[in-house]
Structure formats: structure tokens, C-alpha cells
N, C-alpha and C positions, 0 to 999 in steps of 0.2 A: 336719703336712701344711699346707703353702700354700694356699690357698682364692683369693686376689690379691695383684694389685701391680700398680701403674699408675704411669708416669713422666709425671707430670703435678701440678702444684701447688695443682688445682682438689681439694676432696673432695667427691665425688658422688654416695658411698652403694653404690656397686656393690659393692663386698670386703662390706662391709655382709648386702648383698641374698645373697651366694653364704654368707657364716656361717649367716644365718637358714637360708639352704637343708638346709645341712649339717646344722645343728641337729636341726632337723625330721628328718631322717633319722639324727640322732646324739646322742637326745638325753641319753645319760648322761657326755657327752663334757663335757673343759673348752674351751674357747677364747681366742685371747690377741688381740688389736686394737689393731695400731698405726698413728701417723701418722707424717708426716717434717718436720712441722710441730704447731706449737701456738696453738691460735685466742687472737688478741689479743696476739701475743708477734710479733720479728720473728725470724724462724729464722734466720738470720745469727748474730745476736748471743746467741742463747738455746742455743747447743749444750752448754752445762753441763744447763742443763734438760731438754731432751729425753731426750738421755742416762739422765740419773735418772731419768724419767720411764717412761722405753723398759727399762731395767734393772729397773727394779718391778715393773711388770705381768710383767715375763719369769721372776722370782726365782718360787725353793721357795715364800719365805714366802705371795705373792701369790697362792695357790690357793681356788678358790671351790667350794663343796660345794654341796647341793638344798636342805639343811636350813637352815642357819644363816647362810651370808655366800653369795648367788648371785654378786654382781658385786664384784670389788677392785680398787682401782686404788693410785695415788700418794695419793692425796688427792683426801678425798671433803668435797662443798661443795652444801649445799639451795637459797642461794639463789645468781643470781638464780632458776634453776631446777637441779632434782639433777643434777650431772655430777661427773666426774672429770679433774684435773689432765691438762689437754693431749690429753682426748676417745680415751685410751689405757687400755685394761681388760683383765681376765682374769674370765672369766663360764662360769658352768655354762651345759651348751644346754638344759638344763630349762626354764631360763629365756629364754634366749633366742628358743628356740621358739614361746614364748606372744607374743610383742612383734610387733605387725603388722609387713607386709614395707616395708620403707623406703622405696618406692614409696609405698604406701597411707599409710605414717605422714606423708611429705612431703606429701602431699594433704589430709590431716586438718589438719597444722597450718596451713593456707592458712583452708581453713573458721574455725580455730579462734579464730585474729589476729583474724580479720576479725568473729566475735559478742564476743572482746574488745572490740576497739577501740568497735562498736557501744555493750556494757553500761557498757565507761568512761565515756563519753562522756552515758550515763543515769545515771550516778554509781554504779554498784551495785557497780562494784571502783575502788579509789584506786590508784596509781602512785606513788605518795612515796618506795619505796626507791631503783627505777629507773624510767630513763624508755624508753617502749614503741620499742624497735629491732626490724631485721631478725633482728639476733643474740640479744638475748634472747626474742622472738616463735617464734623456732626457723624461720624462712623461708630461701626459695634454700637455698645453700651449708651454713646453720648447722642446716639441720635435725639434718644427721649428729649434732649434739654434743648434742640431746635425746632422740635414739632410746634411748641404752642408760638411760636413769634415769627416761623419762616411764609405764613400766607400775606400776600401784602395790601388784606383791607384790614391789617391787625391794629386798631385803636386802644393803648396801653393807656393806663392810669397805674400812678402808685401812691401809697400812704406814710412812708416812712418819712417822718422827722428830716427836713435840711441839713446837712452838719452838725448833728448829733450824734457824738460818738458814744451815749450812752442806750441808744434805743436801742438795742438788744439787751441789757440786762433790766428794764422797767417791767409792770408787768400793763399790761394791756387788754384793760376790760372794759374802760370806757371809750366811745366813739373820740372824744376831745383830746384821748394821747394823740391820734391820728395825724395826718396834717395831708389831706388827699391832693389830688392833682393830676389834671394831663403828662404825660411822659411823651419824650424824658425833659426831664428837671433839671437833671443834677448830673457827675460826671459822664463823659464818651463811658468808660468801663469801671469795672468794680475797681473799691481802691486798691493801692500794691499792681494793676497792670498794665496802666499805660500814663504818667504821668504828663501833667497838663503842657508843662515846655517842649517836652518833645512831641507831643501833637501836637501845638500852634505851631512849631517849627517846619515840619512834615506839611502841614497844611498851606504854608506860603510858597512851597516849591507847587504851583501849579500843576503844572503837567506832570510829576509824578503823579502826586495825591490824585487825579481825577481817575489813573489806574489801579487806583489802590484796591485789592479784593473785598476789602472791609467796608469800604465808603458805596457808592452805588453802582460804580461797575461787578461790583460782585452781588450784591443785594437783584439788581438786575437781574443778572445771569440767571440765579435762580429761581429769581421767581417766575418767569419765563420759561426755566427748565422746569418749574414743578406745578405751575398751575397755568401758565400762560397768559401772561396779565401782570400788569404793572398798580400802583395806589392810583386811585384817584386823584383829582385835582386837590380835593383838601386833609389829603396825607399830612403827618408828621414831618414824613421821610424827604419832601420834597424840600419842605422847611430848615432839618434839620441838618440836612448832609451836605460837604460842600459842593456850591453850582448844583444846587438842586433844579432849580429851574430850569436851566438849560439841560440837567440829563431828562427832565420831565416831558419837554418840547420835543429832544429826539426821540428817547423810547414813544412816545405817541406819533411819530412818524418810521421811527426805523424799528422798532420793534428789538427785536434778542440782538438786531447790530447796532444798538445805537453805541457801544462803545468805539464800531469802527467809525461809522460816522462821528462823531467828536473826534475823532482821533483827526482825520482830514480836515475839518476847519483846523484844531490847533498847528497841524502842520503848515496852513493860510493864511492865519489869524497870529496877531499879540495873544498870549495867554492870558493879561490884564482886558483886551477890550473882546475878547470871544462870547459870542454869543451866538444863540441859534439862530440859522439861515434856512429856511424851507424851501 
């Protein structure tokens, strides 16, 4: 069942806003969400991509359940913030259900930039992997591509091929091109925007990195600001980000401060033997 379609090369959240709807009234249903564009690509020239892109989310393989993988896509990536290749997914409405409605999420992130940009500017998050855009801030137009990955019981799977730089021109009918999997897998971000040396580099200066926006003082912040609620104990996120454990430890005790609490043990503590003190 079609839910939209709009001939226009703006995306505005509305297909968006009628899923949620559906959702909420369907919610043991899957759902599939495409675009006819890819943010940061020029669609002219990127029609291998999309393609793949749009065959993914649409295959057997790419089916998402309540328990284990809610949202799949192509290619799943945490920073600069969690999305999927070309903001094209296939999502249980269990899930989707729970995600505020794309109206109220686009309003939240306006608030949200905006006590960013403020605690930057106090120093209390750094910006060194990227620098604070419309499009990585999730404002105007780009909100849509942080709707589907900013709730944080969001359980990502992707199917794209490991180090295959030709799975965008194959074509993709059978389940066996596939190659599924918990996310992420595979790089911090899309290739071309943050290479691997200078994020292991970044990530051994401790005490910057723990205030980094991108890593989970920022992931924190808003997920706090937008739904109040941090992953569960068997998050990705806890796994994956650095000292996940210990920001785990304090968000379950300090809540939306637990970057100031961190902040006071490392001021106590070795950055090498910190750990959480309740």
C-alpha cells in the first residue's frame, strides 16, 4: 500500500508524517521508504546508486522484525549522526510508532542546534570530527534523514556487501547478492568523510573525544531532549561508541547531566583508569 508520492524534489516529511500515521494504526506491519534522490549526491549522475539503494530496502533480505533488526537499510553509518545510505529504509511500525511525528521531530531539532550550538560555544561538546551544518544539525529539509535513527531503541541492520566497491552497479534480485547483518559493520561514516587515521587518532586524546557531539555526549543530549530515554542495556550504541559503558552507567544515574558528571570524575581521575563511581 502507497501511503505517498509527491513530484517534487524538495523532501518535506509528509510520506514521512502519513507512515507514522499508519504505523500507529499498523503497528505489527513492515514499511519500505524511498526517495528519488540521495542527500549529498547529484541524482543525475548517481542513478547506479539509487538504484541499489532503492533495490535494498525493497529485497527479501531487507526485512526488519520487533525483536532484533527494527530498521534495514543499504548501509548503516553512526556518524555524522545514525542514518542510512540515501535516507531509504525498510522498518517494523513497532518502531516507527514510537518516533515522534515529523512535524514535532522538525521542531525539536530547531530547539536542539540551537542548546548545541549555545554548550559549544561553553566548550562542554567539541566539533573536531565535523563541522556544525544545516545538514548534519538535522534542520530545514535535512531533518527527514535524522527522523528514522535519532530514537534510541533504534536496532539497525544492513545488507550491503563488505568492501565491495561494485555493489552499486550489480543488479539485485536474488536474496544471495545480499550479505545481512547487525549494524554497524563497517565504517564510523560514509566513505570520502571521515577517514580511519584521523578517527583512531581523535579517539586516543581521551578527554577530548568523550566531549565530542558526534560520539555520546551528543547522541545523549538528544535523545533526552527528544524522547527522554536513553538504549537499553543491549544497545549497539553502548558497544559501539567510545567508553560506552561508562556513559551507560552515568546516563542511568545522572540522566541529561551525565556529561557533567563524567566531566568531574575525569577532572579526579586518569583518563586511562576512569570509570564509573556511583
Amino acid at each position: 500500500h502507497q501511503v505517498g508520492a509527491y513530484d517534487t524534489s524538495f523532501v518535506s516529511g509528509e510520506t514521512l508524517h502519513q507512515m507514522h500515521t499508519f504505523c500507529i494504526a499498523k503497528p505489527s506491519l513492515n514499511v519500505i521508504y524511498i526517495e528519488n534522490q540521495l542527500g549529498g549526491y547529484d541524482t543525475a549522475d548517481n542513478t547506479g546508486e539509487i538504484h541499489a539503494t532503492t533495490s535494498s530496502v525493497m529485497s527479501k533480505a531487507c526485512s526488519p522484525s520487533e525483536h532484533t533488526c527494527n530498521v534495514c537499510g543499504k548501509e548503516f553509518y553512526p556518524l555524522p549522526y545514525s542514518h542510512f545510505t540515501g535516507n531509504m529504509f525498510s522498518a517494523h511500525c513497532s518502531y516507527i510508532k514510537d518516533l515522534l511525528p515529523p512535524p514535532t521531530f522538525e521542531k525539536e531539532m530547531y530547539n536542539i542546534a540551537g542548546d548545541a550550538y549555545l554548550a559549544h560555544l561553553r566548550k562542554q561538546f567539541t566539533s573536531e570530527l565535523f563541522k556544525f551544518t544545516p545538514r548534519i544539525l538535522g534542520l530545514r529539509q535535512h531533518t527527514v534523514q535524522h527522523w528514522i535513527g535519532g530514537h534510541p531503541d533504534l536496532m539497525p541492520c544492513d545488507i550491503a556487501t563488505i568492501h565491495d566497491e561494485r555493489f552499486e552497479h550489480a543488479q539485485h534480485n536474488e536474496t544471495n547478492q545480499y550479505s545481512w547483518g547487525l549494524a554497524p559493520r563497517r565504517s564510523s561514516a560514509p566513505p570520502g568523510q571521515l577517514g580511519k587515521d584521523r578517527e583512531r587518532n581523535f579517539r586516543s586524546n581521551r578527554e577530548v573525544a568523550f566531549r565530542e557531539y558526534y560520539y555520546l555526549a551528543g547522541n545523549i543530549f538528544r535523545w533526552q531532549m527528544l524522547y527522554g530515554k536513553v538504549p537499553n542495556a543491549s544497545s549497539w550504541a553502548w558497544q559501539w561508541f567510545p567508553d560506552g559503558k561508562l556513559w551507560e552507567a552515568a546516563a542511568k544515574v545522572s540522566g541529561a547531566d551525565a556529561l557533567d558528571a563524567i566531566a568531574k570524575q575525569l577532572d579526579s581521575q586518569s583518563g586511562m583508569e576512569l570509570q564509573w563511581v556511583e
